[in-house]
C-alpha positions as CSV (number, residue, x, y, z in Angstrom):
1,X,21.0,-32.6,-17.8
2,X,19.7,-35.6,-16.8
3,X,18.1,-34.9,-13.6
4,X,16.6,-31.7,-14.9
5,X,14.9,-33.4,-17.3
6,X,13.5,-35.7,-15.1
7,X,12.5,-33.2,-12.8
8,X,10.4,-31.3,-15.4
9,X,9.2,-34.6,-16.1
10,X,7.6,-35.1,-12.1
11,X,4.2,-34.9,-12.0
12,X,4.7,-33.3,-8.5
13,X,7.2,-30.9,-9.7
14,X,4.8,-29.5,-12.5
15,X,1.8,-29.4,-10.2
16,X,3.6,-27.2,-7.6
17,X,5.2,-24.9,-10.6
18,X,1.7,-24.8,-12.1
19,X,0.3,-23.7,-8.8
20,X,3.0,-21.2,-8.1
21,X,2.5,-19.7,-11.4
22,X,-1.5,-19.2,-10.8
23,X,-1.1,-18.1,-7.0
24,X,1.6,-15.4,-8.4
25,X,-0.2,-14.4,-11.8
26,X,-3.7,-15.3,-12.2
27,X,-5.3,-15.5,-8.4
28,X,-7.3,-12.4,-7.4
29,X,-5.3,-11.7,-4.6
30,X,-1.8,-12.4,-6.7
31,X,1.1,-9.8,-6.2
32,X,0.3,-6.8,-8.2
33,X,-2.8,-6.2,-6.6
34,X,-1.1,-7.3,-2.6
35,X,1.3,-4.4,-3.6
36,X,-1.5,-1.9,-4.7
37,X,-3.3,-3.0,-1.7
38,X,-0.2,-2.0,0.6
39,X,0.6,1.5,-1.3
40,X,-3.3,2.3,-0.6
41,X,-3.2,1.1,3.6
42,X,-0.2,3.1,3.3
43,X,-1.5,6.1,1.9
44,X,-4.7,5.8,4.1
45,X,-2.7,5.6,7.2
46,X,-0.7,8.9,6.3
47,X,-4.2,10.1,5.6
48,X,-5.3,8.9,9.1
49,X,-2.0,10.4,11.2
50,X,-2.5,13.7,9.8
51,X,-6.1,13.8,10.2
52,X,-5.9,13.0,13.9
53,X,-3.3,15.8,14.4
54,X,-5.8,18.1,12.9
55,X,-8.3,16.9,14.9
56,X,-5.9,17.6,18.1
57,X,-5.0,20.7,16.9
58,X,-8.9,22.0,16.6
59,X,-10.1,20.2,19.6
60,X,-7.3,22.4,21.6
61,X,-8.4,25.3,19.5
62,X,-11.9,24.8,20.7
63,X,-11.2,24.5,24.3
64,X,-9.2,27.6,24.1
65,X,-12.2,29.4,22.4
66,X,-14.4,28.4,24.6
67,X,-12.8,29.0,28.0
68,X,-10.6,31.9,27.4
69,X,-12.5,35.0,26.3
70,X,-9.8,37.1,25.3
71,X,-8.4,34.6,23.3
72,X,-11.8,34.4,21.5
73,X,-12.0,37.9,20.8
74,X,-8.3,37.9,19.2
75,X,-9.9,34.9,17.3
76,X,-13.1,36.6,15.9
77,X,-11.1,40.1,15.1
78,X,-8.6,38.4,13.1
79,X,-10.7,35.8,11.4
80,X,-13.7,37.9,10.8
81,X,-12.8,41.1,11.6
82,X,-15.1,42.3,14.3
83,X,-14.9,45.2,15.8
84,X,-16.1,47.1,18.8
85,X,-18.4,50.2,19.1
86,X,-16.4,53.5,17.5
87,X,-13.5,51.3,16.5
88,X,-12.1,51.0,12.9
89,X,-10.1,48.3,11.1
90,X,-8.0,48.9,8.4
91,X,-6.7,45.7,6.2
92,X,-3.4,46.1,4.8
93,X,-2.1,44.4,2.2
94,X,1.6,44.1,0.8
95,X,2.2,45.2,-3.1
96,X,4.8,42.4,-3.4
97,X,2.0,39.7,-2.0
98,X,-0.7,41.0,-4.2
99,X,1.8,41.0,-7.2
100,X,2.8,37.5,-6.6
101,X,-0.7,35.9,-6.0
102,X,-1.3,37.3,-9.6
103,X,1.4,35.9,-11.0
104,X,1.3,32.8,-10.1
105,X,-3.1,33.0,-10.9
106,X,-1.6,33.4,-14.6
């Protein structure tokens, strides 16, 4: 009991715990805001990985596009549906589709 109390007593001892205390607490970079700091890099970097696939994934779509003309044709009839000359397009939709986009619009 003894040596505790003198060890409370130690101006050194106090200093340090003092410190510790304000680095842990009261410091603007203390450990709450070093752990909301690493959730956010975190999330960022998700946001970053699946941002570069996407870029991947149009940059491939683009070369395609642009060099392979019938795959730019099946692009622009099923996107904006183009036709040809004396051609027509019928859209078909499913009952159970539409009934389930209204629904869940509810």
């Amino acid at each position: 009991m003894k040596r505790l109390f003198n060890l409370i007593k130690n101006k050194y001892f106090l200093a340090s715990l003092a410190f510790i205390v304000w680095m842990v607490f009261f410091d603007r970079n203390d450990m709450t805001s070093q752990l909301d700091y690493r959730s956010k890099v975190n999330k960022l970097e998700e946001e970053k990985d699946f941002y570069t696939k996407e870029i991947a994934k149009a940059e491939k779509d683009l070369q395609e596009l642009t060099t392979n003309p019938d795959r730019l044709e099946k692009f622009a009839r099923e996107r904006y549906y183009m036709r040809r000359d004396n051609e027509d397009i019928y859209v078909v939709v499913d009952e159970k589709d539409k009934k389930k986009d209204n629904k869940s619009s509810f």
